[in-house]
Residue, then its C-alpha position, 0 to 999 in steps of 0.5 A: x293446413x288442410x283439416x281432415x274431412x268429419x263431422x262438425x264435431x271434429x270426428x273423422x268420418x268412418x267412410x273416408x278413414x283409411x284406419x283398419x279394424x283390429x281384425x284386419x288380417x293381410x295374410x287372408x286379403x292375400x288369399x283371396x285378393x293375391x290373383x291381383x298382385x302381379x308377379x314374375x315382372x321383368x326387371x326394368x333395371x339396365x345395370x351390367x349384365x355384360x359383365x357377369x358373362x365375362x367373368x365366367x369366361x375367365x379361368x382360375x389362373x387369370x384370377x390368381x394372377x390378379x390376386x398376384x399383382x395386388x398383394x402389394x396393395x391390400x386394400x385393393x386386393x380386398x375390395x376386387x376379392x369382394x368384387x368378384x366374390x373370391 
């Protein structure tokens, strides 16, 4: 196992401690600190964005006669409800 860098007595160094003071206020740090955050990015995610604009393309009528077909089958009714947020 590797040991903590210190003195010879044991003792942590207080320059190589990463321990915060009880004062430490983050809220502060990010005023004055927060220009180097980045925000706004793009997401990198390449989930189904085809799929949420072929939903809008499809009127009332279409879902009830998906929710007709699987009145018989709770279950699946309920999960493609949840799906499609109805």
């Amino acid at each position: 196992m590797e040991k903590e860098k210190g003195n010879d007595d044991g003792i942590p160094d207080q320059e190589n401690s990463l321990d915060f003071s009880e004062h430490f206020n983050q809220l502060e740090l990010l005023e004055t600190h927060g220009h180097l955050i980045p925000t706004g990015t793009q997401s990198l995610w390449v989930g189904n964005s085809d799929e949420d604009e072929e939903q809008d393309d499809k009127n009332e009528e279409w879902y009830q006669l998906q929710e007709k077909k699987m009145e018989k089958d709770p279950s699946r009714l309920l999960l493609w409800a949840a799906e499609k947020n109805r």
